[in-house]
Backbone as a chain_set.jsonl record, in Angstrom:
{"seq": "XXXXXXXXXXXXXXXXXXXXXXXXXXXXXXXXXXXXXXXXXXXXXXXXXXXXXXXXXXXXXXXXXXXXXXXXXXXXXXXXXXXXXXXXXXXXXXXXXXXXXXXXXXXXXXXXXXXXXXXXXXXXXXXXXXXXXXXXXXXXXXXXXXXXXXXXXXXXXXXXXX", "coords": {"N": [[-8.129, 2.612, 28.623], [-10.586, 5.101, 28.322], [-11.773, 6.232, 26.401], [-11.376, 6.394, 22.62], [-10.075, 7.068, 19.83], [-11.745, 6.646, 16.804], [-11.402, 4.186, 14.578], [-11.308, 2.239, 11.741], [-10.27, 0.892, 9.829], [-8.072, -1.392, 10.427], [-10.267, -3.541, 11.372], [-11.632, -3.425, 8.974], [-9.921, -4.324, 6.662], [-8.988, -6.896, 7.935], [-11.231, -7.746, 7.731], [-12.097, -8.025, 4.924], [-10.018, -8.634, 3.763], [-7.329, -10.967, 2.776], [-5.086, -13.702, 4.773], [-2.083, -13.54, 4.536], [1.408, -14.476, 3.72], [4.748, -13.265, 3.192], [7.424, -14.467, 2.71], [10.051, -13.87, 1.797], [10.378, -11.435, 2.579], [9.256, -12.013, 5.483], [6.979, -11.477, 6.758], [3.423, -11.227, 7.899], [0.498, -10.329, 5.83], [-2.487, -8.857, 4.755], [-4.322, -9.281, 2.185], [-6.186, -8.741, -0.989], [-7.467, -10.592, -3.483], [-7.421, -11.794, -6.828], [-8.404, -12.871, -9.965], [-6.347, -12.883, -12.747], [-5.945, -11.811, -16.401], [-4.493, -14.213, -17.481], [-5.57, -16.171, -16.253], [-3.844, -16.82, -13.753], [-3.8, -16.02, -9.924], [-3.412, -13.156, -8.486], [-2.196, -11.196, -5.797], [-3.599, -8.751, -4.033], [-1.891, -6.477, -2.205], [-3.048, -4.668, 1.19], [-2.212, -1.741, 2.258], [-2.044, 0.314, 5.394], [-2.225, 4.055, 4.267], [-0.618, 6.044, 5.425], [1.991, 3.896, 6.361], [2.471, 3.617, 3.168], [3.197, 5.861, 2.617], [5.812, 6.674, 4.354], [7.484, 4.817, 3.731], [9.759, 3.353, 1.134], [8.203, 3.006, -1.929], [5.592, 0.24, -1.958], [5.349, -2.603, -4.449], [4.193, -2.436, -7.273], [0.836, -4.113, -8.02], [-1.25, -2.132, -5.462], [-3.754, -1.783, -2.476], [-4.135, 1.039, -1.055], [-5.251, 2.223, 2.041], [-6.311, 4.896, 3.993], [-7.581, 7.359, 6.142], [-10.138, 9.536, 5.74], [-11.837, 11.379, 7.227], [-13.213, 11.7, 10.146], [-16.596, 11.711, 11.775], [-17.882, 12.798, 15.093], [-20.678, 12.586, 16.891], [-22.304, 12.89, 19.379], [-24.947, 11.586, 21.205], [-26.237, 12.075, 23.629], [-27.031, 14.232, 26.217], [-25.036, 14.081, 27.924], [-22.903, 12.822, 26.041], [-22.965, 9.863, 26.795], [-23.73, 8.063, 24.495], [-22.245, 7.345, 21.267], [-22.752, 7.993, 18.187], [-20.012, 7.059, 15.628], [-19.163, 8.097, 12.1], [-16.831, 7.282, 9.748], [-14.915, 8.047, 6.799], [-13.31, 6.319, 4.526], [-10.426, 6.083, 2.402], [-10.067, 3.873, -0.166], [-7.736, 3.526, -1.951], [-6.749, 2.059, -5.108], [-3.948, 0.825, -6.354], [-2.151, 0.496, -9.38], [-0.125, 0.064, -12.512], [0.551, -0.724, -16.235], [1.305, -3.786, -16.485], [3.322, -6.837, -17.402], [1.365, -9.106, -16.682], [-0.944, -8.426, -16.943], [-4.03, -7.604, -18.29], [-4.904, -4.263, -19.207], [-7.598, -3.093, -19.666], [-9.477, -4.708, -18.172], [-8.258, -4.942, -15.169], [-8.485, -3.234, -13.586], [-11.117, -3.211, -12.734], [-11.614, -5.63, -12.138], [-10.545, -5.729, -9.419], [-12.254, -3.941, -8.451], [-14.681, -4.654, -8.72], [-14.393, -7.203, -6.957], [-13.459, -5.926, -4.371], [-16.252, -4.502, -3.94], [-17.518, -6.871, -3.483], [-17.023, -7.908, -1.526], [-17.013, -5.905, 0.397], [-19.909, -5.731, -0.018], [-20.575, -7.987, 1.074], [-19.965, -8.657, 3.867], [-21.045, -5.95, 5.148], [-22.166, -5.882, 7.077], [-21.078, -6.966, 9.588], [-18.487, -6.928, 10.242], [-16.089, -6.698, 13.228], [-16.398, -3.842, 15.329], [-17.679, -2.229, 13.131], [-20.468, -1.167, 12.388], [-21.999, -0.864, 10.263], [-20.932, -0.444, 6.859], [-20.122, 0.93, 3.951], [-19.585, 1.525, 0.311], [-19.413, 4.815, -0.609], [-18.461, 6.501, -2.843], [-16.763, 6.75, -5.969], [-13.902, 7.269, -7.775], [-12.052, 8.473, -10.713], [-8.291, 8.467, -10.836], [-5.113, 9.348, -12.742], [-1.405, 9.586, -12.582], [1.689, 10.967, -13.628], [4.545, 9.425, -13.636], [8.032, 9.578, -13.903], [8.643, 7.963, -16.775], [6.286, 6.269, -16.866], [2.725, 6.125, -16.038], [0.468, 6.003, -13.598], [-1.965, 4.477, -12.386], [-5.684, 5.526, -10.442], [-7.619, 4.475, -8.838], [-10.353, 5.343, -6.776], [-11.783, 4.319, -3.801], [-14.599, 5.327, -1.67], [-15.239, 4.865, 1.305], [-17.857, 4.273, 3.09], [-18.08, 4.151, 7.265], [-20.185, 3.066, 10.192], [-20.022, 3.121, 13.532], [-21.409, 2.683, 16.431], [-21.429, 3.585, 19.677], [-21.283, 2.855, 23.612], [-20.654, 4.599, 26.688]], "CA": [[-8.457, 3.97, 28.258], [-11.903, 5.342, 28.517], [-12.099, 7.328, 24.865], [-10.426, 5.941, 22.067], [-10.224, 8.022, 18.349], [-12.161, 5.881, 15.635], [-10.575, 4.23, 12.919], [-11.95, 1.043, 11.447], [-8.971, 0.372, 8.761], [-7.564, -2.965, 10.73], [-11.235, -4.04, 10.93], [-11.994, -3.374, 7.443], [-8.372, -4.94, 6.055], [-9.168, -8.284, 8.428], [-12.47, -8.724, 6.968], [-12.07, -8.08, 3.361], [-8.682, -9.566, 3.032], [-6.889, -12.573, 2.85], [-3.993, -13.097, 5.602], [-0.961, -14.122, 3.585], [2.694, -14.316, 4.577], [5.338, -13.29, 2.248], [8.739, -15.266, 2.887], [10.896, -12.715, 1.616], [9.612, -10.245, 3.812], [9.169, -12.607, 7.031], [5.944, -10.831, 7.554], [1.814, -10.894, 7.295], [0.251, -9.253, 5.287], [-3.772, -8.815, 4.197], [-4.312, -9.017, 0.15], [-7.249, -8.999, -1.674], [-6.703, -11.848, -4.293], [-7.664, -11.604, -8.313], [-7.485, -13.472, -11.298], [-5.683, -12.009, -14.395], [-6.551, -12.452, -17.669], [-4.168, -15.178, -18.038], [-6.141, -17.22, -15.156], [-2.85, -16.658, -12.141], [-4.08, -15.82, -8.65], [-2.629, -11.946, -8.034], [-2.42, -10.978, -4.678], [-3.212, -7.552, -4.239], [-1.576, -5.985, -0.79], [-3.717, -3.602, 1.978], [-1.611, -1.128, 3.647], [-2.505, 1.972, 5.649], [-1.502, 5.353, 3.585], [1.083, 6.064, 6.27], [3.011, 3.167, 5.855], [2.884, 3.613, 1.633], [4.083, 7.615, 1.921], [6.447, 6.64, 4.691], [8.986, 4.048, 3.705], [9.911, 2.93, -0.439], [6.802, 2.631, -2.487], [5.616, -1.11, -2.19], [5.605, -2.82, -5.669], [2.519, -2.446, -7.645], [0.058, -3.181, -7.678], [-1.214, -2.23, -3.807], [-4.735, -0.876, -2.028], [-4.003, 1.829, 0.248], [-6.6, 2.832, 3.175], [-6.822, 6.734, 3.833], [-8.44, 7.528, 7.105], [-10.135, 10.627, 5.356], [-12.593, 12.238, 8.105], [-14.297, 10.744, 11.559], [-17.25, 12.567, 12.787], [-18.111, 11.946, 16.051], [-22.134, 12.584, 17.136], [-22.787, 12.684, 20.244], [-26.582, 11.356, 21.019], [-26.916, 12.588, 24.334], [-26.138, 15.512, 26.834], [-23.507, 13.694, 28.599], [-22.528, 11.808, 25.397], [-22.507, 8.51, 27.06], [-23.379, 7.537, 23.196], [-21.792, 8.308, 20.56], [-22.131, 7.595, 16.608], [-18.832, 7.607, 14.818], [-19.027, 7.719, 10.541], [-15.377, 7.344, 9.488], [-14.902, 8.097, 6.064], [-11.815, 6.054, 4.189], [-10.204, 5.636, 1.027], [-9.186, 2.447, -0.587], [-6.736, 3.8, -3.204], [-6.12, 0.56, -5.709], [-3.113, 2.123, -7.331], [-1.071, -0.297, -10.372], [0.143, 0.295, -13.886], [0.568, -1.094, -16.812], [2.207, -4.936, -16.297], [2.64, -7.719, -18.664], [0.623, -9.873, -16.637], [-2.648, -7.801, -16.404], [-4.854, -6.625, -18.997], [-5.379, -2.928, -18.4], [-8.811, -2.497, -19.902], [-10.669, -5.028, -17.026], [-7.432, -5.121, -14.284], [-9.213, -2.232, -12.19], [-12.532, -3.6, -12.512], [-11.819, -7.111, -11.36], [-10.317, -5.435, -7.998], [-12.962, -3.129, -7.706], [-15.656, -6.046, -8.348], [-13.69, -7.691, -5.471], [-13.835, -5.132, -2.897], [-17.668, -4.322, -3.792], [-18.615, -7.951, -3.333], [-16.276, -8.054, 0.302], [-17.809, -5.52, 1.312], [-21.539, -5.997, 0.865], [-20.916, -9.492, 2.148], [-19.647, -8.212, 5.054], [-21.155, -4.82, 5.725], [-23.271, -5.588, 8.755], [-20.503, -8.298, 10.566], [-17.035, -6.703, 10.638], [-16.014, -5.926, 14.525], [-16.261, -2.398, 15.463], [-17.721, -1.968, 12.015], [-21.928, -1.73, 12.867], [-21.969, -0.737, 8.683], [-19.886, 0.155, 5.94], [-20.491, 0.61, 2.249], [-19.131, 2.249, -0.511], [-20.326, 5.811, -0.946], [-17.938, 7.078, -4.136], [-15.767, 6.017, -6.559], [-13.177, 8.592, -8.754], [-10.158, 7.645, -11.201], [-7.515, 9.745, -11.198], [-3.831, 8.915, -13.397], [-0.71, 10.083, -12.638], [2.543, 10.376, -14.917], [5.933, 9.38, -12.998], [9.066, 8.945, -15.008], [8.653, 6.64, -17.358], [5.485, 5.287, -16.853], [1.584, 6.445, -15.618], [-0.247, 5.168, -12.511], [-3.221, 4.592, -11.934], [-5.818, 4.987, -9.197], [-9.318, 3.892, -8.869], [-10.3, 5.56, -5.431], [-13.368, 4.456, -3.522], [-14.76, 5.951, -0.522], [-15.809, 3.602, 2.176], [-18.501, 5.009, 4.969], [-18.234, 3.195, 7.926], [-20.562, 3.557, 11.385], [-20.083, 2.422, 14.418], [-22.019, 3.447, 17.923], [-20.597, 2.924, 21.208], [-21.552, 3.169, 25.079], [-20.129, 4.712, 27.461]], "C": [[-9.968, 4.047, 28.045], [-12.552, 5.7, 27.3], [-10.933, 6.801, 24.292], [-11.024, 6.797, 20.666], [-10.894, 6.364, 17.915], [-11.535, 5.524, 14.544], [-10.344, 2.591, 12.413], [-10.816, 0.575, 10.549], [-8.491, -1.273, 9.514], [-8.558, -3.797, 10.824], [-11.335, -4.399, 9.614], [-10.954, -4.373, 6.608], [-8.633, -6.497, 6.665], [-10.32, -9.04, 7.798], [-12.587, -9.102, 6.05], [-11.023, -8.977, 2.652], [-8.167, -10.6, 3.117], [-5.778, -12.77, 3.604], [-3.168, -14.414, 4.576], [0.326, -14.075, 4.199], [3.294, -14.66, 3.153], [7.131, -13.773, 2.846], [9.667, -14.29, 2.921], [11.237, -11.793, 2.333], [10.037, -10.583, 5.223], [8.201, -11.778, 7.45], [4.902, -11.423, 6.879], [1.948, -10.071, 6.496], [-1.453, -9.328, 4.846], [-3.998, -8.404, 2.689], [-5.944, -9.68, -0.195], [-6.934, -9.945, -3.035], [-8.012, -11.988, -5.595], [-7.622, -12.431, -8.956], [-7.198, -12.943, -12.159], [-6.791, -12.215, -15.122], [-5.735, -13.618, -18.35], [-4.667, -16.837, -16.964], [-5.113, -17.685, -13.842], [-3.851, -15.854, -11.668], [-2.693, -14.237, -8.65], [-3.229, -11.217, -6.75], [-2.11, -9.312, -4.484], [-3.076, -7.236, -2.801], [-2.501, -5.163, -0.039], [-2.872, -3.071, 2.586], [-2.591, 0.157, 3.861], [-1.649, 3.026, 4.695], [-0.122, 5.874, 4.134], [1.963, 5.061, 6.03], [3.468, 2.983, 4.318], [3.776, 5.034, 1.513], [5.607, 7.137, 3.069], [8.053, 6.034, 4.392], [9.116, 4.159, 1.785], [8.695, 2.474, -0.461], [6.764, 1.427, -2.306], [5.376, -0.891, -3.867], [4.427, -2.911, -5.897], [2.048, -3.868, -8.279], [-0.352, -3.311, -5.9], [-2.364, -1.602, -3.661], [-3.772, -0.228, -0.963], [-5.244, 2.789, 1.075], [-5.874, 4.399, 3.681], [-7.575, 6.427, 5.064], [-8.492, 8.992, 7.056], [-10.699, 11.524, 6.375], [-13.057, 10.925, 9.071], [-15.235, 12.121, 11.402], [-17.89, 12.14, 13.322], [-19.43, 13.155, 16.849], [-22.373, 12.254, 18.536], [-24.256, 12.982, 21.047], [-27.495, 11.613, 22.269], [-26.567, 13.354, 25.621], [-25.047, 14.828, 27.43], [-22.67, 12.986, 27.784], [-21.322, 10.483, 26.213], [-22.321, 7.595, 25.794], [-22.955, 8.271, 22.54], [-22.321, 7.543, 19.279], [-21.074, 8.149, 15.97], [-19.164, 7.358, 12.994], [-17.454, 8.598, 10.28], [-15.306, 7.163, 7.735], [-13.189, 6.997, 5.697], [-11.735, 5.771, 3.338], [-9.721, 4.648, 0.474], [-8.807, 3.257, -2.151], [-6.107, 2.821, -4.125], [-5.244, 1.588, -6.834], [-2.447, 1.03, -8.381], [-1.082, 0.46, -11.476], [0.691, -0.569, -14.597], [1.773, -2.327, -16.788], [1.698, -5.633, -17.711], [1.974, -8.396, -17.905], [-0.565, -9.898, -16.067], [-2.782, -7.458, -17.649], [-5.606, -5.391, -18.519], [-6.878, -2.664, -18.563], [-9.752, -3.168, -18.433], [-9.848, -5.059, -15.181], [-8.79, -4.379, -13.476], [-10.559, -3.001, -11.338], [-12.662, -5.034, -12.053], [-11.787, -6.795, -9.641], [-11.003, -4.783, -7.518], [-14.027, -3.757, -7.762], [-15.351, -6.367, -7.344], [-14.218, -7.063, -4.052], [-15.082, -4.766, -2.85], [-18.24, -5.844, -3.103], [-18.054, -8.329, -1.575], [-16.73, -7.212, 0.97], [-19.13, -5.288, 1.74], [-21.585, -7.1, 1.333], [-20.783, -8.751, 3.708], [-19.794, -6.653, 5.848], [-21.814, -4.487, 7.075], [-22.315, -6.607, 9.748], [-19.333, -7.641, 10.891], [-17.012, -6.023, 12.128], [-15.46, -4.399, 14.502], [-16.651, -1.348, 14.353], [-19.554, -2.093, 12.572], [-22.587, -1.542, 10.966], [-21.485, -0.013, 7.722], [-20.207, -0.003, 4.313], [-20.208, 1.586, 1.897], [-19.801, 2.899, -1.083], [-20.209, 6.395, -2.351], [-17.304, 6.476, -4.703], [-15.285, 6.992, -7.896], [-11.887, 7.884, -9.078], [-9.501, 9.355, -11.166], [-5.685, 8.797, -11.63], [-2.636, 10.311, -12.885], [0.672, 10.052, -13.684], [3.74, 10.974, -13.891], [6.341, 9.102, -13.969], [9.078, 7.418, -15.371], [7.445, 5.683, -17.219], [3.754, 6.515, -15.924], [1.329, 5.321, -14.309], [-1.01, 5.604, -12.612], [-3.524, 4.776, -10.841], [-7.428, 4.962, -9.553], [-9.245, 4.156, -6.872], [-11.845, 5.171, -4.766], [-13.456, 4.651, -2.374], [-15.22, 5.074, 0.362], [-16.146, 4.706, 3.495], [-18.401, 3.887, 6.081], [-18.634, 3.749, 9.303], [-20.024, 2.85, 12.104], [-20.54, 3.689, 16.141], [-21.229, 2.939, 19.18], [-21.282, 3.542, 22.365], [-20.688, 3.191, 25.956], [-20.063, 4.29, 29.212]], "O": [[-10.555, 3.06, 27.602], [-13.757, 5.512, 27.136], [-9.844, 6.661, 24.849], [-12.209, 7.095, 20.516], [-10.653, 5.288, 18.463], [-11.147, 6.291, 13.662], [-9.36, 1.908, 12.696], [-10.528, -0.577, 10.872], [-8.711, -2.27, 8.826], [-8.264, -4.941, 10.477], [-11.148, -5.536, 9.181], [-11.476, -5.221, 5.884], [-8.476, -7.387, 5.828], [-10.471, -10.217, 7.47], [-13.039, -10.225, 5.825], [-11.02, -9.665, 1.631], [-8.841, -11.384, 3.784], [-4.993, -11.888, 3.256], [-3.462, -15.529, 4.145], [0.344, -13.579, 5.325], [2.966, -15.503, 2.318], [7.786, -12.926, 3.454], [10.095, -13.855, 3.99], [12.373, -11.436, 2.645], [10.777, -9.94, 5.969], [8.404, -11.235, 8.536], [4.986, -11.978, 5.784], [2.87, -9.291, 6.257], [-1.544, -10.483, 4.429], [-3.825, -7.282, 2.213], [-6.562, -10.669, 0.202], [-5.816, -9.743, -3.51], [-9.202, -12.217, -5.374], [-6.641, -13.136, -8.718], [-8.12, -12.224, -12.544], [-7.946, -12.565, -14.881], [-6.037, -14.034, -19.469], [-4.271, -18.002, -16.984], [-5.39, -18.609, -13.077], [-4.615, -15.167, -12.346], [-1.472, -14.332, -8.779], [-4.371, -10.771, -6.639], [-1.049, -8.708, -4.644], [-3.983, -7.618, -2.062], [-3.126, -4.621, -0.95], [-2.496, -3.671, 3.592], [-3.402, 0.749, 3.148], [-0.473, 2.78, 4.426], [0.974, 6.056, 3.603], [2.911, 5.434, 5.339], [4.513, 2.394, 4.044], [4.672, 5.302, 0.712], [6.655, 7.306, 2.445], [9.184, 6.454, 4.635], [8.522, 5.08, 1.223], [8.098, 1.824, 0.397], [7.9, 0.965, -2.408], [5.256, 0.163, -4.492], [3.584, -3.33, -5.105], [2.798, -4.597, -8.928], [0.045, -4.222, -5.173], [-2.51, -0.719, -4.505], [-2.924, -0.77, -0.254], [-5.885, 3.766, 0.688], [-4.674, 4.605, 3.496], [-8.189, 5.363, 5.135], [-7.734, 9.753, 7.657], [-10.064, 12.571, 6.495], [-13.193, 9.722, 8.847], [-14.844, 13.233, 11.047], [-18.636, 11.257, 12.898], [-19.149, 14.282, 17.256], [-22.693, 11.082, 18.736], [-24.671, 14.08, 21.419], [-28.722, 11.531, 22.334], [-25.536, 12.903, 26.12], [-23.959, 15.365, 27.22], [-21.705, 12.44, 28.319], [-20.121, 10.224, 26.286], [-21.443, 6.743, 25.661], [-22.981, 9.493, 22.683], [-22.295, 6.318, 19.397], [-20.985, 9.349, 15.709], [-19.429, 6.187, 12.719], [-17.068, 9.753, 10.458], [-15.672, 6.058, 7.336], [-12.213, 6.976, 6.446], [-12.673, 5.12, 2.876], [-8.525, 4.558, 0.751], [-9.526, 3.447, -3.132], [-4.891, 2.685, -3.99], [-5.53, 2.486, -7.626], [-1.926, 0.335, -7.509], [-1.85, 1.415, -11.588], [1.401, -1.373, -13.995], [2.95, -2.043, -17.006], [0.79, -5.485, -18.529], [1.275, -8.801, -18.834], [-1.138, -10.64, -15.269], [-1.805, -7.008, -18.248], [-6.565, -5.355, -17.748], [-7.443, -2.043, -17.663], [-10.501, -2.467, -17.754], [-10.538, -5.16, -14.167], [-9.77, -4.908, -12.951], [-10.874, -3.241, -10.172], [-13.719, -5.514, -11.645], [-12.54, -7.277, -8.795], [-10.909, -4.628, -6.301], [-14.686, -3.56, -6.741], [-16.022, -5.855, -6.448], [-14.95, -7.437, -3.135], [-15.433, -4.583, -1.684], [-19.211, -5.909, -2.35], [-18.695, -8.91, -0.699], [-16.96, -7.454, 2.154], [-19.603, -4.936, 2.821], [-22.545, -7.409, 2.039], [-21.727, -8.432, 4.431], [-19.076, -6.217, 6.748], [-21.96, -3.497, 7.792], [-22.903, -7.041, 10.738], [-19.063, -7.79, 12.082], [-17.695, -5.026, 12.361], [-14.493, -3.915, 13.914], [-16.314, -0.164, 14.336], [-19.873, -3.135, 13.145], [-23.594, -2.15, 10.603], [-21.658, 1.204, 7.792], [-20.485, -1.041, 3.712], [-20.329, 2.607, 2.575], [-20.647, 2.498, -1.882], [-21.174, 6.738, -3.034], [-17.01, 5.403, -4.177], [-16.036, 7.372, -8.794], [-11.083, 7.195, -8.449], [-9.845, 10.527, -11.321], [-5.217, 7.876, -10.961], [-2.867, 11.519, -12.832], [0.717, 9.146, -14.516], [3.96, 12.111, -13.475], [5.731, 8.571, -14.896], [9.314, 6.344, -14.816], [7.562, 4.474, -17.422], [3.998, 7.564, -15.329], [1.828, 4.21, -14.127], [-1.205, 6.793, -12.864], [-2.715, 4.576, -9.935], [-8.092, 5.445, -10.47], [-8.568, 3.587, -6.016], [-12.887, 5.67, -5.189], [-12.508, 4.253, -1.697], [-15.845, 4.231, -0.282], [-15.52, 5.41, 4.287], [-18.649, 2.729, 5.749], [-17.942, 4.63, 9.812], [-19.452, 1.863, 11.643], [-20.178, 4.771, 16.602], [-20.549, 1.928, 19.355], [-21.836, 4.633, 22.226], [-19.958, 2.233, 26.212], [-19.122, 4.675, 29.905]]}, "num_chains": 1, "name": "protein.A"}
């Protein structure tokens, strides 16, 4: 295919994350990986947003990627080039477990993904640079319990030739 839509999420998820395989399952999976506050290894999941609204919630806690806006720039009358900036959301959603402390939980995973992605903001394929533009909490209250979310915005370019 000659023209393909933009949408860096399986980039972004390969670079940042850790490829894991859950038994249970019989599948991959890409997790960003924590320590508590009791010093265990917690493996936090990456899915796309579609696959979290589509099937049963996964079990918390989980990032979910958002592919919020593309806009696509084209740099010259025949746009042979283009620049794409793809906006996306990493949604780190959990609540209150016994084996997290809520006051620094967020902030270890959102340390995490800051330091994965300025390592890697100029290397990821199909990724030419990506860095985190925003960052907004927002709580919800399901039966019986609150969720969290710690949302951060992730810009990401990439140019191409036609």
């Amino acid at each position: 295919m000659a023209h393909e839509a933009y949408d860096p999420r399986d980039d972004v998820r390969e670079k940042i994350g850790t490829n894991l395989y859950n038994f249970e399952l019989e599948q991959e999976y890409y997790a960003i990986q924590i320590t508590n506050s009791f010093g265990e290894t917690v493996n936090i999941p990456i899915y796309d947003r579609e696959k979290v609204l589509s099937r049963e919630q996964p079990k918390l806690p989980y990032v979910s990627m958002a592919l919020v806006k593309v806009y696509n720039d084209p740099h010259n009358i025949g746009a042979t080039v283009r620049k794409f900036t793809a906006y996306v959301d990493l949604d780190v959603v959990y609540t209150a477990m016994e084996n997290i402390d809520l006051s620094d939980f967020a902030k270890k995973i959102k340390d995490e993904l800051h330091d994965k992605i300025r390592t890697y903001q100029a290397t990821t394929n199909d990724v030419f640079f990506m860095n985190i533009e925003s960052e907004r909490y927002l709580d919800t209250n399901e039966p019986r319990q609150v969720i969290f979310h710690y949302i951060l915005t992730l810009k990401c370019e990439h140019h191409d030739a036609c």
